[in-house]
N, C-alpha and C positions, 0 to 999 in steps of 0.2 A: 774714859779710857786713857792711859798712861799712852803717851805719845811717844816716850823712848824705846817702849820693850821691841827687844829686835829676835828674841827665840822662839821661833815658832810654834813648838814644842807646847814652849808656857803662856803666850799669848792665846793658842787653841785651849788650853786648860783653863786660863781663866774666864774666857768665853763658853763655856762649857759650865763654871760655875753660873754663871749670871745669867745663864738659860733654865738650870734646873731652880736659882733662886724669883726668875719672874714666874716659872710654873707654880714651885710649891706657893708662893703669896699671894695667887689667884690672881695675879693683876694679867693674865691670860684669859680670862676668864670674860670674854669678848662680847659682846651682842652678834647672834648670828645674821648672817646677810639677812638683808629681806624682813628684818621683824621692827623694822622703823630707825632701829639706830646703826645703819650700814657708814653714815658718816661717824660716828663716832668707833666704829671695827677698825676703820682706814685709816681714821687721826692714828691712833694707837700704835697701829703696823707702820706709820710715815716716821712715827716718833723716836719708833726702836730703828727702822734704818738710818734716820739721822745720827744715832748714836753710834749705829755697829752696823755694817750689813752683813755681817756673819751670824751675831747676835741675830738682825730680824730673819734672817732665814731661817734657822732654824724657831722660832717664834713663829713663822708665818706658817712654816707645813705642821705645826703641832695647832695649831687655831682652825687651817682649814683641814685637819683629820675630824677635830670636836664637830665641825659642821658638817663637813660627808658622814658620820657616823649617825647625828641626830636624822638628817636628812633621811640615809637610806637603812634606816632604824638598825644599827649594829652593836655592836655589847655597848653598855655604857664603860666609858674610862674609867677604871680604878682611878680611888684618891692618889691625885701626887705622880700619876705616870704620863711619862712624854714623850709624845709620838710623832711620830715623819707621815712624809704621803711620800712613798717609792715608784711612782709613776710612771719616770720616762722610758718612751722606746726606743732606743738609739739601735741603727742600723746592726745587723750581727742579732748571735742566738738571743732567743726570746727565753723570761722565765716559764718553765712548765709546769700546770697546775694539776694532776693527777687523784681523782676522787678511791678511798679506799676505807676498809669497814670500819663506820666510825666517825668518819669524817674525808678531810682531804687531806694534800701534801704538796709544799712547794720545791722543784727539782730544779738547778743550775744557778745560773749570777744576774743578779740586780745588778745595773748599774745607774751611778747618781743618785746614790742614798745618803740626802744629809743628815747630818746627827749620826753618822750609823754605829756611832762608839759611846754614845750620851740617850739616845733615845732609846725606849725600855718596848716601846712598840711602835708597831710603822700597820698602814694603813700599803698594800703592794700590790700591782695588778701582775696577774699571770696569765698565761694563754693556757685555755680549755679544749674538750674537744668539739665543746660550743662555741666557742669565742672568745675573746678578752673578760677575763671576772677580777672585780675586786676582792682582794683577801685582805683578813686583820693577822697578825704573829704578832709572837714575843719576841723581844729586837732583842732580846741580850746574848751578848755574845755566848758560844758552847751550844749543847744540845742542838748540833747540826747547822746551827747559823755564824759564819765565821766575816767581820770584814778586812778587806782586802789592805793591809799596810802597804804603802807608796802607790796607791791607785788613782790618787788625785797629787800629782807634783809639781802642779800651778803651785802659781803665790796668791794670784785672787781669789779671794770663795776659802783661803788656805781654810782658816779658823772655824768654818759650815761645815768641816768635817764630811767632806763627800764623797765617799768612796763608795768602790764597787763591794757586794757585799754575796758571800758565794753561800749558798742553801746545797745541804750536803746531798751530793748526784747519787745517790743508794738509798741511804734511810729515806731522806728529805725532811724537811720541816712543816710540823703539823699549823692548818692555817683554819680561819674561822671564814669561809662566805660571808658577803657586804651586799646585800642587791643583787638584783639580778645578773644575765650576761650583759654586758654592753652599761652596764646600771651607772657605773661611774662617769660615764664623758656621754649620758641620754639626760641625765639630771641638770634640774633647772641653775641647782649650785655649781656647776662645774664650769658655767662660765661665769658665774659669779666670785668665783675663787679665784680664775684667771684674770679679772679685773682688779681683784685686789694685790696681786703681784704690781699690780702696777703703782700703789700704794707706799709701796715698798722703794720701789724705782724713786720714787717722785721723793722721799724722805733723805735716798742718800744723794740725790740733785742738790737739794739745800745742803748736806753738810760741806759738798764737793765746794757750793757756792759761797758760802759761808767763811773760806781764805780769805776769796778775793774782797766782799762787804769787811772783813777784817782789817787787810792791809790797806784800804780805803778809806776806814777810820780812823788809822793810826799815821800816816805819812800823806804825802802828793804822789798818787801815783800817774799824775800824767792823764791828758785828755783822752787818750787812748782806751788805756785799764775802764777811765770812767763811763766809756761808751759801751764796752764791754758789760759792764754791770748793769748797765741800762738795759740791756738787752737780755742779760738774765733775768733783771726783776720783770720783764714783759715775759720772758719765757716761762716762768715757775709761778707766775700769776691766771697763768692760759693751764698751766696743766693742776692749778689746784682746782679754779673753775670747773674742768671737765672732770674730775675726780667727784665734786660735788654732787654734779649734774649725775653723773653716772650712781649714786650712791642715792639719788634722792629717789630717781628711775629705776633701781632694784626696789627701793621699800614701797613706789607706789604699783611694782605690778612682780610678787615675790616668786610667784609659781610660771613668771614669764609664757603667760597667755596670750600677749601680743607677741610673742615670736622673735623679739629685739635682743635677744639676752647676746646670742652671738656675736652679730656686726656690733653690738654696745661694747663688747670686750673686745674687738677685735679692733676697733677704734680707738679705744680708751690706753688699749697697748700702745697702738701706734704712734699716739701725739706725745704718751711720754717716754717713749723710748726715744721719740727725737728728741724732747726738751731735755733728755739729761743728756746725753751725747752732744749736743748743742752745748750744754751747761758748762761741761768737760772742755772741751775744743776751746769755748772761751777765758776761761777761767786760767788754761795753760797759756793761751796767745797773753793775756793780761799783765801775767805774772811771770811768765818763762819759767826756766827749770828748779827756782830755788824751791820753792813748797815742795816739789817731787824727790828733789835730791835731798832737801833738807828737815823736812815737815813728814815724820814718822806717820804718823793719822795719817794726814791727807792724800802721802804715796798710797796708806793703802787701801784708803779711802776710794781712790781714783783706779787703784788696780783691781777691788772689789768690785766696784758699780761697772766696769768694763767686762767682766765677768759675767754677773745678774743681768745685764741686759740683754745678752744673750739667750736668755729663755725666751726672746722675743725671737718667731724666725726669719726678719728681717723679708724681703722680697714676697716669700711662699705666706706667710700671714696678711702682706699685701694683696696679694694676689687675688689670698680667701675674702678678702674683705672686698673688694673691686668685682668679683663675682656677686658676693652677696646685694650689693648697692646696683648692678646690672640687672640682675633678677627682683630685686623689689621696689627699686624706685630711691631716689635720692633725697634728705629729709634737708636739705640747706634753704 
């Protein structure tokens, strides 16, 4: 990545290039969780956050759609197309899924759809008059699916292209069933997905880290800085360990029979939402303002991974997990 480019515009374009180029080369072309090479899914996703985490955002919902798809047997991907998982349910109206002769139809706004200007298809949950279902569409803009210009006016996350994306309130947009009701977040992959976001986390820790190991190489930075780094290499040494652990514990029980998939992800979020936050914190005390003011990447390096952590829901995912370890017993 060019470290000077400062126009948003073109810097989203170019990241947009370099998503449809790791699609079409297959180097997306992953090992599904759970089939023995779940370490080797992770390295992959850790490797493109280290480089972009706009880039692995959208990489990562285009790998876990390939796997919700296989999973919960949905059309096979056309060659060469690139898809999002449109998932979240942020507070406010929900999208309506409406069945009519034929098929169905998606009615009102998605919101938090990355890729929604680059991705050709998106994996979307809607509200039924069953429940939450997932659906597959065609992401390209027109034929009823429009997104939303200025709906994401952050600077982190700019280049993931996230915006809200509105399904026309009349016609609607025609969608294809994925699973049952409830299919997408009852499957054994869906916290196996959620653990590999954390993959992601744990990739743009090292780039964020990767300043200060730099300036550390290259000058005295003072016993201070170097105590700092000491404590990142213990921090990003504990959250590759647990990434492992967790990656070895999908492939030896993949249909999660023992019942762990949850509190596994809900842990494995939590230790590296802290080591990168941790990562962050010291890597700025180390170094103070110049990287940020002066190191193009690393501002936005530092203003992306600030952003992506926040899929984590800090307290209330705690919370989930302290119940869950109450009610089955604690494994230390």
């Amino acid at each position: 990545m060019d470290g000077e480019r400062q126009d948003g515009a073109t810097w989203r374009g170019e990241i947009e290039r370099e998503f449809v180029a790791e699609v079409e080369s297959g180097r997306l072309d992953l090992p599904l969780p759970g089939t023995g090479r779940t370490r080797r899914r992770w390295e992959a996703l850790s490797a493109l956050a280290r480089r972009d985490l706009s880039l692995a955002r959208l990489c990562e919902g285009h790998t876990d759609a390939v796997a919700i798809l296989a999973e919960l047997g949905g059309p096979a991907p056309p060659t060469g197309s690139r898809w999002g998982v449109w998932a979240a349910q942020p507070p406010g109206p929900a999208l309506l899924a409406r069945p009519e002769a034929g098929g169905w139809r998606l009615f009102g706004t998605k919101r938090y759809c990355s890729g929604a200007r680059v991705c050709t298809h998106a994996l979307v949950t809607a509200e039924t008059a069953d429940g939450p279902r997932l659906f597959a569409v065609s992401a390209v803009p027109g034929a009823g699916l429009r997104p939303v210009d200025g709906s994401w006016p952050a600077t982190g996350m700019a280049a993931s292209d996230t915006l809200d994306v509105r399904f026309d309130e009349v016609l609607g947009v025609p969608a294809e069933p994925v699973g049952p009701v409830d299919g997408y977040v009852r499957r054994p992959g869906f916290h196996q997905g959620g653990a590999g976001v954390a993959a992601c986390w744990y990739g743009g820790a090292r780039g964020v880290a990767e300043t200060l190991l730099a300036a550390a190489a290259e000058r005295d930075v003072g016993p201070h800085a170097l105590a700092h780094l000491g404590a990142v290499d213990v921090a990003l040494r504990t959250a590759r360990a647990a990434l492992e652990e967790a990656a070895d514990e999908i492939d030896a029980d993949p249909h999660d029979l023992k019942n762990a998939g949850r509190a596994r992800s809900l842990r494995l979020k939590a230790l590296v939402e802290a080591v990168a936050t941790d990562v962050m914190g010291r890597v700025g005390r180390a170094l103070g303002a110049g990287p940020l003011g002066h190191d193009a990447a690393h501002g936005r390096r530092v203003a992306d991974l600030t952003v992506y952590l926040r899929q984590h829901h800090a307290e209330r995912d705690l919370a989930a997990l302290g119940a869950l370890v109450a009610e089955q017993g604690a494994g230390w």
